[in-house]
PyMOL Python script that loads the backbone (N, CA, C, O; Angstrom):
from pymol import cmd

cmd.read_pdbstr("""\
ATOM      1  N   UNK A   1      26.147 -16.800 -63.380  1.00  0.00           N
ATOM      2  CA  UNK A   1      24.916 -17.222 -62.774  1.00  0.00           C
ATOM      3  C   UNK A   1      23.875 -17.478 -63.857  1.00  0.00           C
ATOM      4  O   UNK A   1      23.776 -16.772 -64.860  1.00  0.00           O
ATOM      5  N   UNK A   2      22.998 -18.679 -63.555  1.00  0.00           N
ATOM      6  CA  UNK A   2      22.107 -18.722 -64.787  1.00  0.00           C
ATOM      7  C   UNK A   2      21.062 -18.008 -64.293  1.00  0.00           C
ATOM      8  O   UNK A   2      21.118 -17.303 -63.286  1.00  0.00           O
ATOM      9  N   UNK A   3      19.947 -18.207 -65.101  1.00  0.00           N
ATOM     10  CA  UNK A   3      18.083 -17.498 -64.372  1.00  0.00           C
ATOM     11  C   UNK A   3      17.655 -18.756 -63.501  1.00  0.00           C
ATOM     12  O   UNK A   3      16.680 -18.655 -62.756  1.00  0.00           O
ATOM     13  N   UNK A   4      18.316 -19.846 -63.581  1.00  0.00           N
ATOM     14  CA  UNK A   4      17.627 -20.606 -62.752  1.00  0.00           C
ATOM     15  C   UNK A   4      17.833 -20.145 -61.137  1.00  0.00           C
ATOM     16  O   UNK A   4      17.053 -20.095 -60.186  1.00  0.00           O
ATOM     17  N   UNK A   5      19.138 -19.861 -61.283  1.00  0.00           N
ATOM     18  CA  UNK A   5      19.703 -19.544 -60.200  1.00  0.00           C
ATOM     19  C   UNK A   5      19.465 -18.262 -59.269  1.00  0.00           C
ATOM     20  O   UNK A   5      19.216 -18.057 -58.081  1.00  0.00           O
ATOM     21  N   UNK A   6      19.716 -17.347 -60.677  1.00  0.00           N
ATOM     22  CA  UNK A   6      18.492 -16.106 -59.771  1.00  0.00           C
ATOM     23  C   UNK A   6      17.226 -16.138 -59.419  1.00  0.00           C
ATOM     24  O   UNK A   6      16.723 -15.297 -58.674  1.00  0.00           O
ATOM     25  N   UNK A   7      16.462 -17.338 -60.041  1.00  0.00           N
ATOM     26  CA  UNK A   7      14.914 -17.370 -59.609  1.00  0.00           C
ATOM     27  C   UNK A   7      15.054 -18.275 -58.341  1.00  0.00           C
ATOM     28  O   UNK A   7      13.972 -17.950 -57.851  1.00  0.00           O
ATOM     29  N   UNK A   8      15.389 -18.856 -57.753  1.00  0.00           N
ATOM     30  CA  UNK A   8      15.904 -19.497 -56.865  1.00  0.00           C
ATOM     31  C   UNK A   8      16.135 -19.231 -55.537  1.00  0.00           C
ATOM     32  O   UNK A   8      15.747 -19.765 -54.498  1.00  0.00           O
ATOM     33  N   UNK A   9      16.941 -18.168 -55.817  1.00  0.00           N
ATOM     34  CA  UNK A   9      17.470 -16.930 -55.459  1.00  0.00           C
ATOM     35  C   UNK A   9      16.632 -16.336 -54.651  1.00  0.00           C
ATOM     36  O   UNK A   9      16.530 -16.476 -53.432  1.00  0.00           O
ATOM     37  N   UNK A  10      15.900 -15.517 -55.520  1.00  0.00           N
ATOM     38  CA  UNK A  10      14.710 -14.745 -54.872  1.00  0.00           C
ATOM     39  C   UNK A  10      13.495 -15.669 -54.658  1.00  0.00           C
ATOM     40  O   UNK A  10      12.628 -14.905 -54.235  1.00  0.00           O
ATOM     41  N   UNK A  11      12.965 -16.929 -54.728  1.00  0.00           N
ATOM     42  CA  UNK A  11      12.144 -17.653 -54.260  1.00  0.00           C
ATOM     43  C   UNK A  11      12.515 -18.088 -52.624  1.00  0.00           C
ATOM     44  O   UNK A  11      11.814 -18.198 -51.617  1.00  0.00           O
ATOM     45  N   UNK A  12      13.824 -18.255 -52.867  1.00  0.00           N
ATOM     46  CA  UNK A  12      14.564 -18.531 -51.104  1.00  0.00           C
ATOM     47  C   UNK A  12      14.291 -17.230 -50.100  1.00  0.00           C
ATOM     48  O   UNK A  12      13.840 -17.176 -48.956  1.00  0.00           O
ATOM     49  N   UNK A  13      14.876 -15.955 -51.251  1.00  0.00           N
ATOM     50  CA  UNK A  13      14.680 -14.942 -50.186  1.00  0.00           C
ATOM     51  C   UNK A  13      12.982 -14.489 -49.850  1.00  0.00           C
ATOM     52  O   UNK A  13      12.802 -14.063 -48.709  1.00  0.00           O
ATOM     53  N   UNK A  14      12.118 -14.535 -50.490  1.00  0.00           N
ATOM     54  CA  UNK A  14      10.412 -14.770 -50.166  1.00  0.00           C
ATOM     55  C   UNK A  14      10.270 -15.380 -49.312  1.00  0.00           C
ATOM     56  O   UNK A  14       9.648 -14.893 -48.368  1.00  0.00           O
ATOM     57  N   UNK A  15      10.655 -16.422 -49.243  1.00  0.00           N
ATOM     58  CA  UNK A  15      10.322 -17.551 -48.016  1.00  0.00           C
ATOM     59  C   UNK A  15      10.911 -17.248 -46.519  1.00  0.00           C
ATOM     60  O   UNK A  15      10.375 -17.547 -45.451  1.00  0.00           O
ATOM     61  N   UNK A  16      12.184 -16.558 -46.730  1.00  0.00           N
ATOM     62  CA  UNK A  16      12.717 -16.425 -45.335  1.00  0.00           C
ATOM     63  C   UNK A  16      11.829 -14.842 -44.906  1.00  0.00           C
ATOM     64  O   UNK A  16      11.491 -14.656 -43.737  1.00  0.00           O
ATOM     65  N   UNK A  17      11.560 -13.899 -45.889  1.00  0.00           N
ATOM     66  CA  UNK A  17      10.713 -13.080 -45.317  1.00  0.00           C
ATOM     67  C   UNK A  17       9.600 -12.960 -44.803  1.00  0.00           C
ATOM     68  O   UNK A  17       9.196 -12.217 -43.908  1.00  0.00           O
ATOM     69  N   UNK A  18       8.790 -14.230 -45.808  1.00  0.00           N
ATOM     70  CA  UNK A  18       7.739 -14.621 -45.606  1.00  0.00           C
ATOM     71  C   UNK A  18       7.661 -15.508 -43.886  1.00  0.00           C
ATOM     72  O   UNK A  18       6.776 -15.378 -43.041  1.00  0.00           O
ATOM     73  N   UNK A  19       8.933 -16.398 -43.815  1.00  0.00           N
ATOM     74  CA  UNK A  19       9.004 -16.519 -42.270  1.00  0.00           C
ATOM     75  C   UNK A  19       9.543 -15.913 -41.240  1.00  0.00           C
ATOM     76  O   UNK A  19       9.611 -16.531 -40.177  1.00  0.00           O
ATOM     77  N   UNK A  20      10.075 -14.483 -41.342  1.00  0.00           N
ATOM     78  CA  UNK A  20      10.397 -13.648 -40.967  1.00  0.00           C
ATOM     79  C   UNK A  20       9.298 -12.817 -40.023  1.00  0.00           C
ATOM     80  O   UNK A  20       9.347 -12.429 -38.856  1.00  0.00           O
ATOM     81  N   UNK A  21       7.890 -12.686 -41.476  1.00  0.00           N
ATOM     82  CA  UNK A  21       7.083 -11.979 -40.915  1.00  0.00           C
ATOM     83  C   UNK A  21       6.307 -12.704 -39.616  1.00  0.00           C
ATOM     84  O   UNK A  21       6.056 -12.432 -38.442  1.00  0.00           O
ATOM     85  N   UNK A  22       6.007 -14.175 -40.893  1.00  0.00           N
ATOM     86  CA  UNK A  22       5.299 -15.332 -39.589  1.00  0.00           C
ATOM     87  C   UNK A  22       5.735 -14.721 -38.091  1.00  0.00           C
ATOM     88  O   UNK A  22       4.875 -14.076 -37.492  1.00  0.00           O
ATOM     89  N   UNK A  23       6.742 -14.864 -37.616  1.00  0.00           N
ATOM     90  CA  UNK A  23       7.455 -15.031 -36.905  1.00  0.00           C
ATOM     91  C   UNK A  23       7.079 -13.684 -35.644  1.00  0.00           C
ATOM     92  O   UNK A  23       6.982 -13.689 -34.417  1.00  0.00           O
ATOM     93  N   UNK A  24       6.941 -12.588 -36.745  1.00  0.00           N
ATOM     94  CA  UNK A  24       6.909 -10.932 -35.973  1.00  0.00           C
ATOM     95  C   UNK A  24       5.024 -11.559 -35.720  1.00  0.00           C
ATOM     96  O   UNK A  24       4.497 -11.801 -34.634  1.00  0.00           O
ATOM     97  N   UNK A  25       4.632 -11.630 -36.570  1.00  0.00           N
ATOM     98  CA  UNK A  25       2.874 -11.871 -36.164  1.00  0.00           C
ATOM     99  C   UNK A  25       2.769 -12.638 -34.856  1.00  0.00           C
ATOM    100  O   UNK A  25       2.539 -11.984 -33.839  1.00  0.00           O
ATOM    101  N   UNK A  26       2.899 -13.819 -34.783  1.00  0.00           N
ATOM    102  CA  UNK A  26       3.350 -14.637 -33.733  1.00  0.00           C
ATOM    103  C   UNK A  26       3.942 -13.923 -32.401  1.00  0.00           C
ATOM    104  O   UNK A  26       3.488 -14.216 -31.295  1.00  0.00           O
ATOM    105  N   UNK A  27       4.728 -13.201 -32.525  1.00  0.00           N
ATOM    106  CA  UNK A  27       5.301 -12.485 -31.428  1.00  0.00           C
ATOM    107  C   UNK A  27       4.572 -11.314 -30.952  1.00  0.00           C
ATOM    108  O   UNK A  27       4.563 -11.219 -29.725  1.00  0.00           O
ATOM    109  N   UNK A  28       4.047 -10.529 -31.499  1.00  0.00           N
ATOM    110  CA  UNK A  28       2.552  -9.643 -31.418  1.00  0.00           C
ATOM    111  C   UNK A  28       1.244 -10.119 -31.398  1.00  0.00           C
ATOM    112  O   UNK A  28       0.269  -9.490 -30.987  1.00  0.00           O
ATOM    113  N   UNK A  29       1.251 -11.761 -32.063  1.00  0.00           N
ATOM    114  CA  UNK A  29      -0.664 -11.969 -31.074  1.00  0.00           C
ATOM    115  C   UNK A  29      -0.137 -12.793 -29.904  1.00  0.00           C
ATOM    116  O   UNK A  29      -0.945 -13.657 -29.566  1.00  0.00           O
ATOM    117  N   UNK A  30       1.352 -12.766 -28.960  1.00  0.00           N
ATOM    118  CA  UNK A  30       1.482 -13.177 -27.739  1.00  0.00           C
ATOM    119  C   UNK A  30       1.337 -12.233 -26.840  1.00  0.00           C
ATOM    120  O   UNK A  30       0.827 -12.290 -25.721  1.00  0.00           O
ATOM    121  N   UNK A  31       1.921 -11.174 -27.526  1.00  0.00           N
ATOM    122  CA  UNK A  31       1.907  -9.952 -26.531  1.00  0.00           C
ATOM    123  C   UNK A  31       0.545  -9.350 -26.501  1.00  0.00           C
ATOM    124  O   UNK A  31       0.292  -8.796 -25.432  1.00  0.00           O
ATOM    125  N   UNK A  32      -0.592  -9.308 -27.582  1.00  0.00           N
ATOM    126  CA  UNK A  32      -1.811  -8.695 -27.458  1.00  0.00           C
ATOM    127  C   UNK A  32      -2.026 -10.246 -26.097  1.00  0.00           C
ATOM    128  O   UNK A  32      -1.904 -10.044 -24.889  1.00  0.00           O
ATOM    129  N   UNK A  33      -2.238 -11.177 -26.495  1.00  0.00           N
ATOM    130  CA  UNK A  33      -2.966 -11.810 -25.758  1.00  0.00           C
ATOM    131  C   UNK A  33      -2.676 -11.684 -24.348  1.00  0.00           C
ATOM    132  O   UNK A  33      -3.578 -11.394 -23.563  1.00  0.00           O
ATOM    133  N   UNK A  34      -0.794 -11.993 -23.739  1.00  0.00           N
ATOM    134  CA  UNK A  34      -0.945 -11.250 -22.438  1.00  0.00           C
ATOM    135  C   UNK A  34      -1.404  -9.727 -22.223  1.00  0.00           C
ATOM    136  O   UNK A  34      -1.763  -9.499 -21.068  1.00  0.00           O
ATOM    137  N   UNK A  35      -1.432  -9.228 -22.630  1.00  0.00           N
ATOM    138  CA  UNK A  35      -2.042  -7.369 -22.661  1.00  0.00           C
ATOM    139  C   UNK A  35      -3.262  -7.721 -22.142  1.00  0.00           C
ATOM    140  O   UNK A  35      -3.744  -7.548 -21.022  1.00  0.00           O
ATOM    141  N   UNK A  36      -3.721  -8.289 -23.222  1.00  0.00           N
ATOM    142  CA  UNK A  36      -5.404  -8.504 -22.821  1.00  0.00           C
ATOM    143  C   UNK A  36      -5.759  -9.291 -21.453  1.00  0.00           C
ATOM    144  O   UNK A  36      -6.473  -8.800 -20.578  1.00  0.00           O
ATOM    145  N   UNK A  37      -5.246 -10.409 -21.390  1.00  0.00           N
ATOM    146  CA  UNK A  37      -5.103 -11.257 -20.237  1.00  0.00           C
ATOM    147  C   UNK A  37      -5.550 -10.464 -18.843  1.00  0.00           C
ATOM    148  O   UNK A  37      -6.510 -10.437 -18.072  1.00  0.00           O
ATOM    149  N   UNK A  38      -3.841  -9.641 -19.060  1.00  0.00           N
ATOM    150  CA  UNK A  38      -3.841  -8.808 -17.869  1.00  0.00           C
ATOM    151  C   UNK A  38      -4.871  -7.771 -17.520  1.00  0.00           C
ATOM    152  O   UNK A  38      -5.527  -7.811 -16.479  1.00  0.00           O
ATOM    153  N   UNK A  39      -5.002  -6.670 -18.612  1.00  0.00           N
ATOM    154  CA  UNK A  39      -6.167  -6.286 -18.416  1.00  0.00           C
ATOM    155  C   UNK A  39      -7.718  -6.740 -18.134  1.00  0.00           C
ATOM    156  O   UNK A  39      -8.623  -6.167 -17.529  1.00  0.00           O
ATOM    157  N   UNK A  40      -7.673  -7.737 -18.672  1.00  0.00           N
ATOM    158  CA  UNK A  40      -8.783  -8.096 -18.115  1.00  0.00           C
ATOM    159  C   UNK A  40      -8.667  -8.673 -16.746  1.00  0.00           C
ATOM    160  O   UNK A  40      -9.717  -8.476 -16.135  1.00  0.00           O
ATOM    161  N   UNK A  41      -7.979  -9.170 -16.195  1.00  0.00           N
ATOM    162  CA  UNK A  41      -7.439  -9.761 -15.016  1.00  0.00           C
ATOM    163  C   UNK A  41      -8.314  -8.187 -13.729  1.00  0.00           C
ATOM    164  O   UNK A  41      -9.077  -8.240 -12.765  1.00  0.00           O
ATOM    165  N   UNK A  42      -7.536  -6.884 -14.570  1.00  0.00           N
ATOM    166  CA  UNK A  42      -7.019  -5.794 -13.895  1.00  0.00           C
ATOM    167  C   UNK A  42      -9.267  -5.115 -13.648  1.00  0.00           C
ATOM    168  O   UNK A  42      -9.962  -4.519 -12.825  1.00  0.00           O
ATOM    169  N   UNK A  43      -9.397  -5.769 -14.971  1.00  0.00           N
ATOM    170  CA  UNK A  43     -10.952  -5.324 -14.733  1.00  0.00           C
ATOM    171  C   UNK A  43     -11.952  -5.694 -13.646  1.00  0.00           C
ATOM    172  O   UNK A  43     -12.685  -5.079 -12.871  1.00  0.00           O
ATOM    173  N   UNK A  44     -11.537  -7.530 -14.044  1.00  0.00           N
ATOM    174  CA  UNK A  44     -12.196  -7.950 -13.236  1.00  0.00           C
ATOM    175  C   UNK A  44     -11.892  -7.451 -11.470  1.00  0.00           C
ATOM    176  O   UNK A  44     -12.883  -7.331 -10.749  1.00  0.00           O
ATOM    177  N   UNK A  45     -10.453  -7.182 -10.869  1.00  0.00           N
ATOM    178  CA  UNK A  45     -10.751  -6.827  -9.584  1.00  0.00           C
ATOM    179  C   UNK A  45     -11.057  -5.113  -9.788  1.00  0.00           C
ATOM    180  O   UNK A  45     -11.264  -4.679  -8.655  1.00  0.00           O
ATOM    181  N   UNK A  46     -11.111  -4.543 -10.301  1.00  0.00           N
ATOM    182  CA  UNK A  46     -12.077  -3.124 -10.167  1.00  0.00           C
ATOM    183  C   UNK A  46     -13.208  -3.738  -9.876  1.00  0.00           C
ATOM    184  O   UNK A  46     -13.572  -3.752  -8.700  1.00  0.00           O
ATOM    185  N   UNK A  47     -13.994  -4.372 -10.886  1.00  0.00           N
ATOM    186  CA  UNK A  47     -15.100  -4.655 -10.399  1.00  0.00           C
ATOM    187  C   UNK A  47     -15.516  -5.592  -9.315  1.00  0.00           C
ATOM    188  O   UNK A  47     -16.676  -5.613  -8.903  1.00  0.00           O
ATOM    189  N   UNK A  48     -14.641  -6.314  -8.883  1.00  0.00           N
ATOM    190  CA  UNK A  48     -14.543  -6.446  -7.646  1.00  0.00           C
ATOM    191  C   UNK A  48     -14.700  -5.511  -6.250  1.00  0.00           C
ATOM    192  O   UNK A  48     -15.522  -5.827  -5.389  1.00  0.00           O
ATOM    193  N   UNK A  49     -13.979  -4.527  -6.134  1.00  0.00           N
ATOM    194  CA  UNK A  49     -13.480  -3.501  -5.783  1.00  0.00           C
ATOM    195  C   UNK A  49     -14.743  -2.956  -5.600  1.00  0.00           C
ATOM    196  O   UNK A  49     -15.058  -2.900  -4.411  1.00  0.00           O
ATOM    197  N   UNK A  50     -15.762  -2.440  -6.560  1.00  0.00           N
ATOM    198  CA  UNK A  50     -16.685  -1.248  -6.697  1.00  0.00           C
ATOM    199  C   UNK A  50     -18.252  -2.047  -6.126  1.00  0.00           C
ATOM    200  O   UNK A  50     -19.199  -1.424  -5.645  1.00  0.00           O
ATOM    201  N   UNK A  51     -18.198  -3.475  -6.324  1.00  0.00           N
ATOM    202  CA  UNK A  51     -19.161  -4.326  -6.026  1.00  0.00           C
ATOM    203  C   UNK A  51     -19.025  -4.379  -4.165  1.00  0.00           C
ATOM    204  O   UNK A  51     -19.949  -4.095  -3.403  1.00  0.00           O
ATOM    205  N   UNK A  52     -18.234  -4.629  -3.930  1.00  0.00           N
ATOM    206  CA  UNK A  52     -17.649  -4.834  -2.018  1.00  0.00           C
ATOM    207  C   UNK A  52     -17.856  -3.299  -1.577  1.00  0.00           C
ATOM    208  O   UNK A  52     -18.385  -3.098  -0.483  1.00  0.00           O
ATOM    209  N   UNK A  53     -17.451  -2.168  -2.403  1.00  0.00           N
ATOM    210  CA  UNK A  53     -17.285  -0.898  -1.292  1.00  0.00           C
ATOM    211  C   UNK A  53     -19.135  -0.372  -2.220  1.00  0.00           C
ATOM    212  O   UNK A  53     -19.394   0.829  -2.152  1.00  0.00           O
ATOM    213  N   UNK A  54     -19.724  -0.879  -2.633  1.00  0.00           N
ATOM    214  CA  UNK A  54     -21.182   0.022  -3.213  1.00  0.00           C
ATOM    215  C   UNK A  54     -21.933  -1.235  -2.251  1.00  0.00           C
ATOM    216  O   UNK A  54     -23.078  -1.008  -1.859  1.00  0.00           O
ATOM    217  N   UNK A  55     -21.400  -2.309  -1.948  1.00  0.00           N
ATOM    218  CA  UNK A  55     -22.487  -3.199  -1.234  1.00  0.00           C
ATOM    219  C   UNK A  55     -22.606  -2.541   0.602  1.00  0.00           C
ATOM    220  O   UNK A  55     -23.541  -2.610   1.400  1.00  0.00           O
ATOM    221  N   UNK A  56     -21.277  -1.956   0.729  1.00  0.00           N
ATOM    222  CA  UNK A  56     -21.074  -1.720   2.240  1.00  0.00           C
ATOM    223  C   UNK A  56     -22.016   0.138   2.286  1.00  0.00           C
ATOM    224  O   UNK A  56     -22.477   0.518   3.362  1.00  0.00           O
ATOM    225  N   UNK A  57     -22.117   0.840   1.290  1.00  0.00           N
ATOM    226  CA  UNK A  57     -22.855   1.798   1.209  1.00  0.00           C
ATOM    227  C   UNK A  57     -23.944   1.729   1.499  1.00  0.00           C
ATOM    228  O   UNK A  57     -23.987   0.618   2.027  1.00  0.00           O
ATOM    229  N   UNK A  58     -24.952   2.144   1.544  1.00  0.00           N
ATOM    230  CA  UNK A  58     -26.392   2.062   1.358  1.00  0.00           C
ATOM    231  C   UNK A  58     -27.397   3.295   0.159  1.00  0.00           C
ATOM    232  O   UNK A  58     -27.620   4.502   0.256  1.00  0.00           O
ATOM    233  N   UNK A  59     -27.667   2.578  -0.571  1.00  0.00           N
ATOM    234  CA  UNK A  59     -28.322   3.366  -1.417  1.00  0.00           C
ATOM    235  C   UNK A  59     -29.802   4.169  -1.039  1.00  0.00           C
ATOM    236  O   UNK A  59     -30.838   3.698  -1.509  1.00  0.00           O
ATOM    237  N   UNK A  60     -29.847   5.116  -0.373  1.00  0.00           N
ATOM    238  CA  UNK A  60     -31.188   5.563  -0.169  1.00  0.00           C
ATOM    239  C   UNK A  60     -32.255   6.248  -1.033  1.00  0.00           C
ATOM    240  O   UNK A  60     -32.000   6.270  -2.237  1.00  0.00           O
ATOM    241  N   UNK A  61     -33.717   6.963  -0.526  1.00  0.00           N
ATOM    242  CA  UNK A  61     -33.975   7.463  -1.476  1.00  0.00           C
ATOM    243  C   UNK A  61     -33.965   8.763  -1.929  1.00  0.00           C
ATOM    244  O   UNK A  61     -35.002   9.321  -2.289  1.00  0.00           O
ATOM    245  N   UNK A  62     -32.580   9.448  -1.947  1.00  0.00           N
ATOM    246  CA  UNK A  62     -32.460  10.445  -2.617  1.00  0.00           C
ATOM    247  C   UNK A  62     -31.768  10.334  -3.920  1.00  0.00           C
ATOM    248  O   UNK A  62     -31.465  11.342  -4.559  1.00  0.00           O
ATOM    249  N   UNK A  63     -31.429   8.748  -4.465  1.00  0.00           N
ATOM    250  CA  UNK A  63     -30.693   8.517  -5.817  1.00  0.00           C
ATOM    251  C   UNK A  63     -31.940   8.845  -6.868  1.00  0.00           C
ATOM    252  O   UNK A  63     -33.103   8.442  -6.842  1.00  0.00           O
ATOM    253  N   UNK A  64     -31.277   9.705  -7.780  1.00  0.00           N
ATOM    254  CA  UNK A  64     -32.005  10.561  -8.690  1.00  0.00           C
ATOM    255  C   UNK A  64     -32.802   9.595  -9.248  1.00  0.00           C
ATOM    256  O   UNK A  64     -32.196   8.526  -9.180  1.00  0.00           O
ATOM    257  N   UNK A  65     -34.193   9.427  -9.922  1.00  0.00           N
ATOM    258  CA  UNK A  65     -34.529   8.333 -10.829  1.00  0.00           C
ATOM    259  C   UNK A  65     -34.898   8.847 -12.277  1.00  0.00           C
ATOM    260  O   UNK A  65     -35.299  10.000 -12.434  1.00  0.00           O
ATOM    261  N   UNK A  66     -34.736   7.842 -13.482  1.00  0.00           N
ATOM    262  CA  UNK A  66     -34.945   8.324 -14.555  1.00  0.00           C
ATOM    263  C   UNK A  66     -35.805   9.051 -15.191  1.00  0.00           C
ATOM    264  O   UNK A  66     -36.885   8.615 -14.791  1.00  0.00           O
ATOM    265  N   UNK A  67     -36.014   9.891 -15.935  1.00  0.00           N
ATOM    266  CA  UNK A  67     -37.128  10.138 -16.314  1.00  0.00           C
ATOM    267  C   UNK A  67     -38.155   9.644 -16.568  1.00  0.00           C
ATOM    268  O   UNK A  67     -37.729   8.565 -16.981  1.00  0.00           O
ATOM    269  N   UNK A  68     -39.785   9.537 -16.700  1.00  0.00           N
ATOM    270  CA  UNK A  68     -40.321   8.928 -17.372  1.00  0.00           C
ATOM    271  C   UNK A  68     -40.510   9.363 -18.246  1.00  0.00           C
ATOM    272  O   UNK A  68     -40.709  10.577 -18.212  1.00  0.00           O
ATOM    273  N   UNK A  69     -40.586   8.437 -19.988  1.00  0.00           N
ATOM    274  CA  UNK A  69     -41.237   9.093 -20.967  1.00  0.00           C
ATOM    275  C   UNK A  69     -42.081   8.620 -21.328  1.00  0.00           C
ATOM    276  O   UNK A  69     -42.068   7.394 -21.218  1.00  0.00           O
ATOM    277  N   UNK A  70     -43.494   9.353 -22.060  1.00  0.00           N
ATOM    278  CA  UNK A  70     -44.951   9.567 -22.642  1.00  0.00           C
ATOM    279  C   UNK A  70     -44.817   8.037 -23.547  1.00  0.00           C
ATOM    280  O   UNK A  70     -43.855   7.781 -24.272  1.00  0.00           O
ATOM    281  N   UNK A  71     -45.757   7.300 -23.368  1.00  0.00           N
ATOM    282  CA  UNK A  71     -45.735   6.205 -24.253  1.00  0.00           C
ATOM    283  C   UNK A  71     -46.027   6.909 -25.806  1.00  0.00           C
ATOM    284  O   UNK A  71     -46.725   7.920 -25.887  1.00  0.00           O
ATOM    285  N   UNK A  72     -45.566   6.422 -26.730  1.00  0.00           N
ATOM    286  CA  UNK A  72     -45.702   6.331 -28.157  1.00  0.00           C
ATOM    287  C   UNK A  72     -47.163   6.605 -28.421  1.00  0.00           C
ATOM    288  O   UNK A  72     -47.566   7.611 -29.003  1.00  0.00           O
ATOM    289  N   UNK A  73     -48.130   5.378 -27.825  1.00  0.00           N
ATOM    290  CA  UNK A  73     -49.901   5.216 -28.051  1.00  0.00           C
ATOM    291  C   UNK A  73     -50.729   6.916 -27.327  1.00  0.00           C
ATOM    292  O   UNK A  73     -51.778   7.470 -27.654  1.00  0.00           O
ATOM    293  N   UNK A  74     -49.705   7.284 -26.301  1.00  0.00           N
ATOM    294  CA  UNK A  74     -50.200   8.797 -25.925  1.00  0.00           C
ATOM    295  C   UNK A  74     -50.061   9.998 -26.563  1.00  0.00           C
ATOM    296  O   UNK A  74     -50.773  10.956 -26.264  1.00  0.00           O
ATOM    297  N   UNK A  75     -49.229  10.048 -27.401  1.00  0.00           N
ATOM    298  CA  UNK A  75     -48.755  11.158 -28.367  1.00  0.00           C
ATOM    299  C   UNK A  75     -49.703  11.591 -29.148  1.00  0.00           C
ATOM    300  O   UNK A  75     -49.936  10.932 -30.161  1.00  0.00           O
ATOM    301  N   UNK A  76     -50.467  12.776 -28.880  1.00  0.00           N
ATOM    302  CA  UNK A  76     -50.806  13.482 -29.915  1.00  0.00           C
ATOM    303  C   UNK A  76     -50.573  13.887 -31.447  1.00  0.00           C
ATOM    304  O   UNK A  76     -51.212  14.647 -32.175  1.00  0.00           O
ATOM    305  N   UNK A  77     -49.205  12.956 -31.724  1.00  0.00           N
ATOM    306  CA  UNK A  77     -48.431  12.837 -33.029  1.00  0.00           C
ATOM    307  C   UNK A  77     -49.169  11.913 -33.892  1.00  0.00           C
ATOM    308  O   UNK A  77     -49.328  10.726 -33.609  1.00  0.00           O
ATOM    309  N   UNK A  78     -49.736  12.628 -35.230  1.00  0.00           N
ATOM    310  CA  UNK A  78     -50.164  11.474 -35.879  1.00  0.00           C
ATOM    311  C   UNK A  78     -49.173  10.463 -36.137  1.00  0.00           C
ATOM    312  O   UNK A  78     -47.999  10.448 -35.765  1.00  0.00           O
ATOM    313  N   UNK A  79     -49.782   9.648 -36.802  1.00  0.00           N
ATOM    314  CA  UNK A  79     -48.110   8.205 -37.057  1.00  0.00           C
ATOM    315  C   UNK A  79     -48.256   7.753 -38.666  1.00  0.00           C
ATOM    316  O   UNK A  79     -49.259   7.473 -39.322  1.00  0.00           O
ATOM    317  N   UNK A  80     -47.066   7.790 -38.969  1.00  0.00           N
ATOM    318  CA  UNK A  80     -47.092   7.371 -40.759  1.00  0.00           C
ATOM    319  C   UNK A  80     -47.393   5.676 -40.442  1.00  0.00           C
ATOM    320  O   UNK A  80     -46.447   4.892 -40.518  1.00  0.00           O
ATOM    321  N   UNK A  81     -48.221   5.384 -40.228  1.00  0.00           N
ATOM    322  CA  UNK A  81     -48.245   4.079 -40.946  1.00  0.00           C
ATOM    323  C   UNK A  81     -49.387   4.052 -42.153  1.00  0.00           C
ATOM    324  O   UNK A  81     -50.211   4.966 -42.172  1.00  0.00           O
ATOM    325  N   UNK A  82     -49.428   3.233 -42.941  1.00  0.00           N
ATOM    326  CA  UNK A  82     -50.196   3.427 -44.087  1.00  0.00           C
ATOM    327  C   UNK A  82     -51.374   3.063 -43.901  1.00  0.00           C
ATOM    328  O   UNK A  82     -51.528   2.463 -42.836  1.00  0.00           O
ATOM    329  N   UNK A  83     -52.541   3.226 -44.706  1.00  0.00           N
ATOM    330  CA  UNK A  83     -53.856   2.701 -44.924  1.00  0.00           C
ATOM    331  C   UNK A  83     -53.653   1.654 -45.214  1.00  0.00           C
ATOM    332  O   UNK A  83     -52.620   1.391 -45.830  1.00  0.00           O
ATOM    333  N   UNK A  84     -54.554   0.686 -44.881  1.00  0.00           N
ATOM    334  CA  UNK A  84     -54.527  -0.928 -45.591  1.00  0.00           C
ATOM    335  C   UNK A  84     -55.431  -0.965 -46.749  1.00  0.00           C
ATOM    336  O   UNK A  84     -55.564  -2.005 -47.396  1.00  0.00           O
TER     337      UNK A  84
END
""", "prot")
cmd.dss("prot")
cmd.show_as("cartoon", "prot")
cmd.util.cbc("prot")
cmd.orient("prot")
């Protein structure tokens, strides 16, 4: 065998790994993409689902409400901003 032949050699075998891998990538961003597909498919009727049975509810007024908090300008806290 010469060196041409072994470089050759292993330039052939690079390439078939190299399309080997192509090949596995390709086959895993099909499967993420149906994954995702579906799941999202699967989201959208939950939220389907939670929109139809919270519309047939009635929300009255015993749903807790947020706190209020003290505006910033009310704070007894001095404030670092600088002198001009």
């Amino acid at each position: 065998m010469n060196v041409d032949d072994i470089v050759r050699a292993k330039i052939e075998a690079a390439r078939r790994k190299a399309a080997a891998e192509k090949e596995a990538r390709a086959a895993f961003a099909a499967a993420r993409s149906k994954g995702l597909a579906r799941r999202h498919a699967a989201k959208l009727q939950h939220l389907a689902q939670d929109t139809s049975s919270s519309a047939t509810t009635e929300k009255g007024p015993d749903m807790p409400k947020a706190p209020e908090l003290p505006s910033p300008e009310a704070s007894d806290r001095p404030t670092l901003r600088p002198d001009p």
